[in-house]
C-alpha positions as CSV (number, residue, x, y, z in Angstrom):
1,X,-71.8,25.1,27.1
2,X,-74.1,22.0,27.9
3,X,-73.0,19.6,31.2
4,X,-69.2,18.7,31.5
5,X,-68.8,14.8,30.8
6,X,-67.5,13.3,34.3
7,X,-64.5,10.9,33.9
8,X,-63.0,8.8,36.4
9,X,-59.6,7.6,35.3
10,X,-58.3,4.5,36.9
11,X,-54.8,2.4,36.2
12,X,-52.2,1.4,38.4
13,X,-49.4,3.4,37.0
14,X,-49.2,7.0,38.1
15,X,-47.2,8.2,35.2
16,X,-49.5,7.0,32.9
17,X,-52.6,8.6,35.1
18,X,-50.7,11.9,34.4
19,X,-49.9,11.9,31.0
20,X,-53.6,11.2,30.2
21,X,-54.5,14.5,32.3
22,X,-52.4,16.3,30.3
23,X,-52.8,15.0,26.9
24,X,-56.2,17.2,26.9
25,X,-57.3,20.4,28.1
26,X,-60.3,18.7,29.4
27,X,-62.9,21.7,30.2
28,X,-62.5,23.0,27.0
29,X,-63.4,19.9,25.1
30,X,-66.3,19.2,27.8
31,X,-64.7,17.1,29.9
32,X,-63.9,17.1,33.3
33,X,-61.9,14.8,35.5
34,X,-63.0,14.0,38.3
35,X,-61.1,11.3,40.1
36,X,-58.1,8.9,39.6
37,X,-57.9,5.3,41.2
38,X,-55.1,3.0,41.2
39,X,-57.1,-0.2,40.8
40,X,-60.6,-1.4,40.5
41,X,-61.2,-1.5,44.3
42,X,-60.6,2.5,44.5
43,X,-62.5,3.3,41.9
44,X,-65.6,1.3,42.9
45,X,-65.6,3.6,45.9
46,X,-64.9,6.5,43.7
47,X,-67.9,5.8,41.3
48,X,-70.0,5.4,44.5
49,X,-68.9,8.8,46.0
50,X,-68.6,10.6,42.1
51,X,-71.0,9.3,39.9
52,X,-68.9,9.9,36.6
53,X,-70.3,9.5,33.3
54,X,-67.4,7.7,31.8
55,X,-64.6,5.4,33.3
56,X,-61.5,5.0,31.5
57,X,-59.7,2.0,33.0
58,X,-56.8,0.1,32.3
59,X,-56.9,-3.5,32.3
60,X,-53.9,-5.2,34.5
61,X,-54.3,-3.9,38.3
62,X,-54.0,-5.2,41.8
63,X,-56.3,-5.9,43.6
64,X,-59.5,-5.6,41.4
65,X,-58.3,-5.6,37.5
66,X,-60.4,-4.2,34.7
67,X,-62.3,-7.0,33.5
68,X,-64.0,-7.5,37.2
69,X,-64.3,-3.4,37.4
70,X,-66.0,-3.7,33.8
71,X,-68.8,-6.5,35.4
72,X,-69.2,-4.6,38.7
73,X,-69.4,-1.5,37.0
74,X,-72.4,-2.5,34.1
75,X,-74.4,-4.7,37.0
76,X,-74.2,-1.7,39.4
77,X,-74.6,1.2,37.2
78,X,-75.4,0.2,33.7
79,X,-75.9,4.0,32.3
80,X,-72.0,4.5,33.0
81,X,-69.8,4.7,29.9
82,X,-66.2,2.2,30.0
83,X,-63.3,3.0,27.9
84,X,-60.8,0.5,28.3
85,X,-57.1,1.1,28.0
86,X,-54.9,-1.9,27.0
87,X,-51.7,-3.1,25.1
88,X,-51.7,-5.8,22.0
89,X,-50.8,-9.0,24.4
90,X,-54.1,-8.0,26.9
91,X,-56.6,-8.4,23.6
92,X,-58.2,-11.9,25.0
93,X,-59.3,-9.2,28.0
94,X,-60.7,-6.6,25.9
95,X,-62.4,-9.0,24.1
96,X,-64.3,-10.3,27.4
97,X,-64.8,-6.9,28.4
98,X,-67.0,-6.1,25.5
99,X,-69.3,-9.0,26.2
100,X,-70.2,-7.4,29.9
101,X,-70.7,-3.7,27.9
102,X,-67.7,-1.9,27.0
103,X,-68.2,1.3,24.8
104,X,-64.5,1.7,23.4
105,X,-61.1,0.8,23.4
106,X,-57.8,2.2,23.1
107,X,-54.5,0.4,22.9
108,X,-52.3,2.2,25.0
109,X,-48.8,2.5,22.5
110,X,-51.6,4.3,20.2
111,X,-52.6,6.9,23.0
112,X,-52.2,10.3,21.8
113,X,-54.3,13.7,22.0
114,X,-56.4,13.0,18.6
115,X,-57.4,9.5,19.7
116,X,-58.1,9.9,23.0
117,X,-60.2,12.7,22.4
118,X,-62.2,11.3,19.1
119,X,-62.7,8.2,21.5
120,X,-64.3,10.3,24.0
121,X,-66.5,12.2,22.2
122,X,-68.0,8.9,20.5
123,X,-68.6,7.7,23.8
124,X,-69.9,10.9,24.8
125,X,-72.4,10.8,22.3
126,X,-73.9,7.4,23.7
127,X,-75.1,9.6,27.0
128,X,-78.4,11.7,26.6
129,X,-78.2,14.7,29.1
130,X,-74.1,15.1,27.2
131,X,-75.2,15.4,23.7
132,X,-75.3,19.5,23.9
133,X,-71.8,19.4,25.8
134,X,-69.1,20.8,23.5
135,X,-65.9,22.5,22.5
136,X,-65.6,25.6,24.3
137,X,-63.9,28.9,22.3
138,X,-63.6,30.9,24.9
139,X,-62.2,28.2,27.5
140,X,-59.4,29.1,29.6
141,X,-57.3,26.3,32.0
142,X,-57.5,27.3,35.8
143,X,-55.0,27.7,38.0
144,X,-54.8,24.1,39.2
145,X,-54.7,23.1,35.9
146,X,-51.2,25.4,35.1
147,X,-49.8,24.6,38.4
148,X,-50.4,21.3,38.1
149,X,-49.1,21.2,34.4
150,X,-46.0,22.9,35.2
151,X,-44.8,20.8,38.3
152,X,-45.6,17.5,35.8
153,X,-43.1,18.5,33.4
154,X,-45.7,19.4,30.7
155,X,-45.4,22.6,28.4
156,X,-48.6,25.5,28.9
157,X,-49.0,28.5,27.5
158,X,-50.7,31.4,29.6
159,X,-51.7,34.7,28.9
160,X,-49.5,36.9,30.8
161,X,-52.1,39.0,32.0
162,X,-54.2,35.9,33.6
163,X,-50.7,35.0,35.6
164,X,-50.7,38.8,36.3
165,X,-54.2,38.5,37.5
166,X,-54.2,34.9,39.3
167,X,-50.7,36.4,41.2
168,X,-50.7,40.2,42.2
169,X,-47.6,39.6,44.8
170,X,-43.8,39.5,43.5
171,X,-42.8,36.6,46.0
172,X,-43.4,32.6,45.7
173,X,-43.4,30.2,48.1
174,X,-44.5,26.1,48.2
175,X,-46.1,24.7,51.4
176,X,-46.7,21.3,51.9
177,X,-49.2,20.1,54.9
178,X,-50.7,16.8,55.8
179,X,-54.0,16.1,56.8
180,X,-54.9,15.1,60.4
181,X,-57.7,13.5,60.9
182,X,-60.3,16.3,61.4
183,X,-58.8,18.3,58.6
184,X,-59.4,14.5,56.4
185,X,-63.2,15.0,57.5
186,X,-63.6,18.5,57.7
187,X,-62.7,21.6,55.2
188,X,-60.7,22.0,52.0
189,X,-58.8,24.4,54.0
190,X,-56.9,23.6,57.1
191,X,-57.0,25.4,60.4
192,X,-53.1,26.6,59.9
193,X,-54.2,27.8,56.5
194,X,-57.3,29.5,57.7
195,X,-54.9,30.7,60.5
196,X,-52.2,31.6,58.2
197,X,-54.6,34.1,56.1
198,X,-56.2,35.7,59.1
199,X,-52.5,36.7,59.6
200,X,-51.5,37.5,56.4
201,X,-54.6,39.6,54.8
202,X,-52.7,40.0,51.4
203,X,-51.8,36.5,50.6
204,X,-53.2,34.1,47.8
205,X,-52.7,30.9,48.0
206,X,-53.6,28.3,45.6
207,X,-54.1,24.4,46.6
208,X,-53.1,22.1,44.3
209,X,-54.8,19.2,44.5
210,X,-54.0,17.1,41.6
211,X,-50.1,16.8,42.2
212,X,-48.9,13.9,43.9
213,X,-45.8,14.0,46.3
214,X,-43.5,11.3,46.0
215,X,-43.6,8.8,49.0
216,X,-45.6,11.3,50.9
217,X,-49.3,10.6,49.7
218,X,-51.4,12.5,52.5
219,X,-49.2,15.7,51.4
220,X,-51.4,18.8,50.2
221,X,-49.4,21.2,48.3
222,X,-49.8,25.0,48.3
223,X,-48.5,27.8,46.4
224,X,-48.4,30.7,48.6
225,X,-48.0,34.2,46.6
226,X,-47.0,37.0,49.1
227,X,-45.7,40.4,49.0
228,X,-41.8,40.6,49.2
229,X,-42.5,42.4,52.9
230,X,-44.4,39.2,54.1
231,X,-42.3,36.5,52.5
232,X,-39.1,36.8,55.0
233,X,-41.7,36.5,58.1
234,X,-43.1,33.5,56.4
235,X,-41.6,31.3,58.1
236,X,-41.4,32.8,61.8
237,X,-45.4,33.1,61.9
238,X,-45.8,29.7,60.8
239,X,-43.7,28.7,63.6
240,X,-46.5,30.7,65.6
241,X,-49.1,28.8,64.5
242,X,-47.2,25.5,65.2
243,X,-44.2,25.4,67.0
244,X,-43.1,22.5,65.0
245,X,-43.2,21.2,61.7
246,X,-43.7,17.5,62.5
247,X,-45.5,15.5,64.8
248,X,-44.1,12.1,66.8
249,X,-46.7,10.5,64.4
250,X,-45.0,10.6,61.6
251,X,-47.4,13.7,60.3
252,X,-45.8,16.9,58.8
253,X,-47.5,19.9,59.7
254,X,-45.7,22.0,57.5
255,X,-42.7,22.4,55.2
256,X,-41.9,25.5,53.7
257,X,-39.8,24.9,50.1
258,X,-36.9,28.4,49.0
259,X,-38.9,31.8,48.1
260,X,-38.6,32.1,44.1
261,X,-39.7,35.1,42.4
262,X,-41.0,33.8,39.0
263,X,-44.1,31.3,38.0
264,X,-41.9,30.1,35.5
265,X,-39.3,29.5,38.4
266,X,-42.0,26.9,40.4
267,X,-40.9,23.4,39.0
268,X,-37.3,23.6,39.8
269,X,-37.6,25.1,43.3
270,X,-39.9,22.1,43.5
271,X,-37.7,19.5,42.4
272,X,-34.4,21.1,43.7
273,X,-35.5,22.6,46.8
274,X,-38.9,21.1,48.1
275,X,-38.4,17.5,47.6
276,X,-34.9,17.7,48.8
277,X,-35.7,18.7,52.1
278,X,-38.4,15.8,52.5
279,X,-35.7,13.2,51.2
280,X,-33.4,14.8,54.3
281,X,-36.1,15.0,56.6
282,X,-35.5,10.9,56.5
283,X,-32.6,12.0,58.7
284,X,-33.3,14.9,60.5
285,X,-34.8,14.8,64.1
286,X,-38.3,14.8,64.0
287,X,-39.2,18.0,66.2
288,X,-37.1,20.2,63.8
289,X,-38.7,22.8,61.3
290,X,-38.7,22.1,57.8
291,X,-37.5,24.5,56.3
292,X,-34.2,25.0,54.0
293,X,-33.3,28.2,56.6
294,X,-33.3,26.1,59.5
295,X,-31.3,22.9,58.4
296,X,-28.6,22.2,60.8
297,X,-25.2,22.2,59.4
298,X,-24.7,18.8,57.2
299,X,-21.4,16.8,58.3
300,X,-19.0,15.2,55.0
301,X,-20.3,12.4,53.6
302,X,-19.7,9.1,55.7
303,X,-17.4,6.6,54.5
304,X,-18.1,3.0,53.6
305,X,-19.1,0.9,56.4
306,X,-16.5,-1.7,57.5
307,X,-18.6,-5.2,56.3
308,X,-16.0,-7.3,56.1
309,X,-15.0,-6.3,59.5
310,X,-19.1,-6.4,61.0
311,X,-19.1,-9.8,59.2
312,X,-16.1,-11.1,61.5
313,X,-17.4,-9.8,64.4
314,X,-20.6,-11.9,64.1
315,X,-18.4,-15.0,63.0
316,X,-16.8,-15.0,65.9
317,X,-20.3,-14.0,67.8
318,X,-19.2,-11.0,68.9
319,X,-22.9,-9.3,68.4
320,X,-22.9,-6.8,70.6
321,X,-19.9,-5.1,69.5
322,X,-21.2,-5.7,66.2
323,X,-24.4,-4.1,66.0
324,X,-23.0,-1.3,68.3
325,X,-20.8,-0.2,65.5
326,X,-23.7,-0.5,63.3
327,X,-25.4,1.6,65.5
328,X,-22.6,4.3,65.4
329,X,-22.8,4.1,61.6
330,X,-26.1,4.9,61.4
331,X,-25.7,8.0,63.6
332,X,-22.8,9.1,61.4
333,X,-25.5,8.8,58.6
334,X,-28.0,10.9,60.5
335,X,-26.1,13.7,60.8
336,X,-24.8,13.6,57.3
337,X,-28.6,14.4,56.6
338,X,-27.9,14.3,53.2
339,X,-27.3,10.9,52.3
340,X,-29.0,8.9,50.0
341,X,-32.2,7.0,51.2
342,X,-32.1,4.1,48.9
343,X,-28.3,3.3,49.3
344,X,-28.7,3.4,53.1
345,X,-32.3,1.3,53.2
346,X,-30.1,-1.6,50.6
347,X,-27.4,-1.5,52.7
348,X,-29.2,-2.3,55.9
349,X,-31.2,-4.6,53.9
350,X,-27.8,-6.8,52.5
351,X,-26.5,-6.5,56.0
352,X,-29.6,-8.4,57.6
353,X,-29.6,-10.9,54.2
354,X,-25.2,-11.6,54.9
355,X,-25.8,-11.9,58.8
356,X,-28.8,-14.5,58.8
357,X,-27.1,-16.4,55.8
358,X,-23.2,-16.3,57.5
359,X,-25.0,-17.7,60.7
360,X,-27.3,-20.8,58.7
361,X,-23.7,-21.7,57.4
362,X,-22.2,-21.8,60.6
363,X,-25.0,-24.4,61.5
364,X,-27.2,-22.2,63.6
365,X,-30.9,-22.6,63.0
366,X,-31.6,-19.7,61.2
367,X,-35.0,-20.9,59.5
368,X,-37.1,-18.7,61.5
369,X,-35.3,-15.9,60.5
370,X,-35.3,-16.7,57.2
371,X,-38.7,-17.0,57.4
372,X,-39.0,-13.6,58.4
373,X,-36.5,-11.6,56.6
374,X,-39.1,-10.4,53.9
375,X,-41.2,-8.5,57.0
376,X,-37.8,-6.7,58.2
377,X,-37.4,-5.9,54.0
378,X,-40.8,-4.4,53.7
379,X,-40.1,-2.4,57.0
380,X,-36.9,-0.9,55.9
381,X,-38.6,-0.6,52.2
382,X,-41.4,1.2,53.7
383,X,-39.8,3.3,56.3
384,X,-40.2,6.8,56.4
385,X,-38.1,7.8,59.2
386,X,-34.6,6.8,60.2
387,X,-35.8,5.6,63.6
388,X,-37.9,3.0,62.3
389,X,-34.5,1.5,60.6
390,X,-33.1,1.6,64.2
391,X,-36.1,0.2,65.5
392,X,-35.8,-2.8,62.6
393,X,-32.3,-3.4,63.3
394,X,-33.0,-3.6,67.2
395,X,-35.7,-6.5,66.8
396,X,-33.2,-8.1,64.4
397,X,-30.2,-8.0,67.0
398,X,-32.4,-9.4,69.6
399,X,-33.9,-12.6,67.2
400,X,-30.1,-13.3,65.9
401,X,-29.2,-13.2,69.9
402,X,-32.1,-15.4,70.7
403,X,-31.7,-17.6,68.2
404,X,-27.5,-17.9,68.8
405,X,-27.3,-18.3,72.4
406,X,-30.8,-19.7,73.0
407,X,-29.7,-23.1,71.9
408,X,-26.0,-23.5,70.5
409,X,-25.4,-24.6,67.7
410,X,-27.1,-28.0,66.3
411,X,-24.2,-30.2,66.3
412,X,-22.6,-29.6,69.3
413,X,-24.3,-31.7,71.3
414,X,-23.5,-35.1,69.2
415,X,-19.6,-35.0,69.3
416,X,-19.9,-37.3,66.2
417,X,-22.1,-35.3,64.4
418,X,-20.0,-32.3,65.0
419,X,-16.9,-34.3,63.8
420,X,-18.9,-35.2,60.2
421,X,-19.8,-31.7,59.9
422,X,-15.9,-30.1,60.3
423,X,-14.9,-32.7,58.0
424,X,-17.1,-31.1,55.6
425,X,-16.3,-27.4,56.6
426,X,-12.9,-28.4,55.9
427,X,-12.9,-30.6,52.5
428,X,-15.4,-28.9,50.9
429,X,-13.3,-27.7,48.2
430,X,-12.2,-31.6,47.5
431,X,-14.1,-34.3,45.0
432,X,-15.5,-35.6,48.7
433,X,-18.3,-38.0,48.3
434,X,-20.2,-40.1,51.4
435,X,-18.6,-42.9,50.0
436,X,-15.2,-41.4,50.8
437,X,-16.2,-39.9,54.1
438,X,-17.0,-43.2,55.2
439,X,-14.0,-44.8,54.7
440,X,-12.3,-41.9,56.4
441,X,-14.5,-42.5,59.6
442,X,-14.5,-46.1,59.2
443,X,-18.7,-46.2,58.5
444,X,-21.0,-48.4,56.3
445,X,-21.8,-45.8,53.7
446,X,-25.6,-47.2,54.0
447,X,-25.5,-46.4,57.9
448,X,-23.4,-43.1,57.6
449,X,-26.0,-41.3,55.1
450,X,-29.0,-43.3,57.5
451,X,-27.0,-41.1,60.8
452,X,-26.5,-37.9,59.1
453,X,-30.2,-37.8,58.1
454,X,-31.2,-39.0,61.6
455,X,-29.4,-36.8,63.4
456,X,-28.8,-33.9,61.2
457,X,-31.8,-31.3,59.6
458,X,-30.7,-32.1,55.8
459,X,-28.9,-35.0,53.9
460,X,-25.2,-35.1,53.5
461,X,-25.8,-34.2,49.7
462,X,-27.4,-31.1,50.5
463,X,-25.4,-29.9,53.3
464,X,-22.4,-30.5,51.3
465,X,-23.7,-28.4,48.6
466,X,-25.0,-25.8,51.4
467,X,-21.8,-25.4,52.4
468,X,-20.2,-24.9,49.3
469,X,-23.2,-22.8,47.8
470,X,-22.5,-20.3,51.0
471,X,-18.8,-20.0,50.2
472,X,-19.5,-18.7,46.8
473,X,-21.7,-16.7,48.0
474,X,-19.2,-15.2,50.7
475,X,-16.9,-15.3,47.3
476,X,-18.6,-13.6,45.5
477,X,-19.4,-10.8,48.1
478,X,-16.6,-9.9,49.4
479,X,-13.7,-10.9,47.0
480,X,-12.9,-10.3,43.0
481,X,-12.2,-14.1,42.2
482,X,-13.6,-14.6,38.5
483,X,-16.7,-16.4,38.5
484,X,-15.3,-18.7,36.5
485,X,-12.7,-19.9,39.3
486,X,-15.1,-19.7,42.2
487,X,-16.9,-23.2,41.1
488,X,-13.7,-25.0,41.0
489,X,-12.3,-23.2,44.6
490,X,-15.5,-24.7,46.2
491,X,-15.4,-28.3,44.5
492,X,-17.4,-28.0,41.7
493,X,-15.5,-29.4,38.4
494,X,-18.2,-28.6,36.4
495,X,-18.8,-24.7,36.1
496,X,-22.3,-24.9,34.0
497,X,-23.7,-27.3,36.9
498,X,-22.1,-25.0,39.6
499,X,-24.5,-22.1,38.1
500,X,-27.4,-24.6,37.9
501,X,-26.7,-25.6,41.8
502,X,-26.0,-21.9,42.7
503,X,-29.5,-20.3,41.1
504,X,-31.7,-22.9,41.9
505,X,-30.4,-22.7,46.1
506,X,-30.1,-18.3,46.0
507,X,-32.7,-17.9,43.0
508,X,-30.0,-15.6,41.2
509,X,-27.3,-17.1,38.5
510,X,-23.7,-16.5,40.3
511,X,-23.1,-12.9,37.7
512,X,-26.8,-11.8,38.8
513,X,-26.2,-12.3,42.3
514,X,-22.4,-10.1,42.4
515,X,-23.8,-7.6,40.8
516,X,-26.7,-7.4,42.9
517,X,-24.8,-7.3,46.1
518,X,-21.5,-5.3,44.7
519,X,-23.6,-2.6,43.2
């Protein structure tokens, strides 16, 4: 068999990058993979370290899409082969990416094993030191490639005697590691795997190094296959080699997934052991050893936090009671370890949204905090610890503190302003107009909408519908009043102009925005 035909394969989507691994069984149609990049930026640093022969890219991407990839690519290294990957509405791109030297194209709804693979070997065809490369009779898949295969959800067939062969011990075990930074420069293998061989003489282990862990993507996975003597003291000289499983930087040592006794078992010990015990390491104290043996005993599942009451407690500006029951709530959450991640990441996330927007309508300058509510999502988004949550809703205690009791609240120091301003807060629900609320107060209309812009940060058209926008909203939270009443109970006769008012001020239409924060 003639030189394996590098390919780097680059799009933004990791399911897609799998199912193109295993649509082929590369080696044997000579073919090798040699990277994957996740937009153009990656894989110019890829084909810099890699040299492939051919890059198959999609065409959308952050950062660096394919039609700047294609140029960089051709001016840089001219000899390498682009396939592109794209759907019918991303033609106009294709169509520029032929003029800076694309090979091939495939349109992505027609990407199956025959197509990809004639496409390929066309290409292949266009390189001179590939044109002896070829199919392969006698070509087996490796051990990655079953491993990898089989935690991906895809079918293989194996010989029985290769498994036989590959896997002389009758226990199984996964062990996940992350990389320090040594071990990032260094070896393949890790000093705790170098260390965990020395001690166990009779153990393969196999690293697979084409699987992705979910939210963990400095994770190398191992299969570990040991003798049924060795696998109970697995875990004790592991704890020999390093005491504990984490670090205080957020790096996992080690976790060790359930023993399993079967290849065939592998995927769901994966799925049902393994990655449940990194979703409840978000709990778990971080000096504890992650492994499904040594979990501490899981208390019931907490109960709805109070919100209605929270909310209360910071109308009346009673924060420190507030976000010390919070606090207690989250500690509930901790030790019931297994507690979903997402719920409790969108619930603190509503919870910072209802407090900065119950505060604006209580006329406290919240701007700078609405400013910076994105930067506390992202945090709580990308968290990967409970303690960074508690760190997250610390900072935001102290900024609503600072900005409460730093300055009170905007009308209070113009007794006439803060008389205008109650009036509204209690007619809002009424056909009120400036007109109307001058006569009541005995104003010019002229002069009364000239003092409320003088002295107030908006108009008295847009605080009015401020007000009322912020009492559907609190409506539509926390009570089941039809939508179709709540434009009327806040002084809206018009319910198609109500929605208009309501998506254009909270960019969600009034049914978008209940479910969103019901759900």
């Amino acid at each position: 068999m003639g030189e394996l035909c590098k390919v780097l394969v680059v799009d933004d989507e990791l399911l897609v990058r799998q199912g193109i691994k295993h649509l082929l069984n590369w080696e044997r149609d000579g073919f090798q993979i040699i990277g994957e990049a996740g937009n153009g930026k990656e894989a110019m640093e890829l084909i810099r370290e890699l040299q492939p022969h051919i890059v198959l890219t999609d065409i959308v991407m952050p950062l660096m899409d394919g039609e700047e990839l294609t140029k960089l690519i051709k001016h840089n290294w001219p000899e390498i082969e682009i396939i592109v990957l794209s759907s019918f509405s991303e033609f106009d791109y294709v169509r520029s990416t032929f003029q800076s030297g694309v090979s091939d194209y495939i349109l992505k709804p027609h990407l199956d094993t025959d197509m990809l693979l004639q496409v390929l070997r066309k290409t292949a065809e266009k390189i001179p030191s590939l044109r002896n490369a070829g199919r392969d009779a006698d070509y087996h898949m490796t051990i990655n490639q079953v491993l990898e295969k089989l935690l991906s959800r895809y079918e293989t067939e194996v010989e029985p005697t290769l498994i036989r062969d590959w896997f002389p011990n009758s226990c199984f075990c996964l062990l996940g590691m992350e990389e320090d930074d040594e071990a990032a420069a260094g070896k393949q293998d890790y000093p705790l795997m170098e260390s965990l061989n020395a001690l166990l003489p009779g153990m393969k282990a196999v690293h697979i190094n084409g699987h992705a862990i979910p939210g963990r993507p400095g994770m190398n996975l191992y299969l570990l296959n040991i003798s049924r003597e060795d696998c109970d003291p697995l875990r004790d000289k592991l704890k020999i080699l390093s005491p504990v499983s984490q670090t205080g930087h957020d790096r996992i040592v080690w976790m060790l997934g359930s023993p399993f006794q079967s290849l065939n078992q592998m995927r769901e010990n994966y799925e049902k052991t393994f990655l449940k015990l990194l979703e409840y390491r978000f709990f778990l104290p971080k000096d504890i050893s992650l492994t499904r043996a040594e979990l501490p005993e899981a208390t019931a599942q907490t109960s709805a936090f109070p919100l209605q009451d929270f909310m209360e407690r910071i109308r009346r500006l009673e924060l420190e009671e507030a976000f010390r029951e919070l606090q207690e709530y989250v500690d509930l959450q901790k030790r019931s370890y297994t507690s979903d991640v997402f719920e409790f990441k969108s619930f603190i996330g509503n919870m910072i949204f209802n407090v900065i927007h119950l505060l604006g309508s209580m006329n406290y300058n919240m701007k700078p905090l609405d400013e910076a509510k994105y930067a506390f999502f992202k945090t709580i988004d990308e968290a990967r610890h409970v303690t960074d949550i508690e760190l997250a809703i610390k900072h935001f205690q102290m900024q609503v503190s600072e900005q409460v009791f730093s300055s009170s609240a905007p009308s209070s120091s113009n007794p006439s302003m803060k008389l205008l301003l109650d009036y509204i807060e209690q007619h809002y629900m009424e056909p009120i107009s400036l007109t109307g609320m001058a006569e009541h107060f005995h104003f010019n209309p002229s002069y009364l909408s000239s003092y409320f812009a003088a002295h107030y940060h908006e108009g008295f058209k847009e605080h009015l519908n401020r007000v009322r926008i912020n009492k559907a909203a609190d409506l539509l939270r926390f009570s089941d009043t039809p939508i179709s009443e709540i434009g009327s109970r806040v002084g809206y006769g018009d319910h198609s102009y109500f929605c208009k008012v309501f998506k254009k001020s909270m960019g969600l239409s009034p049914t978008q925005y209940r479910r969103h924060h019901q759900a």
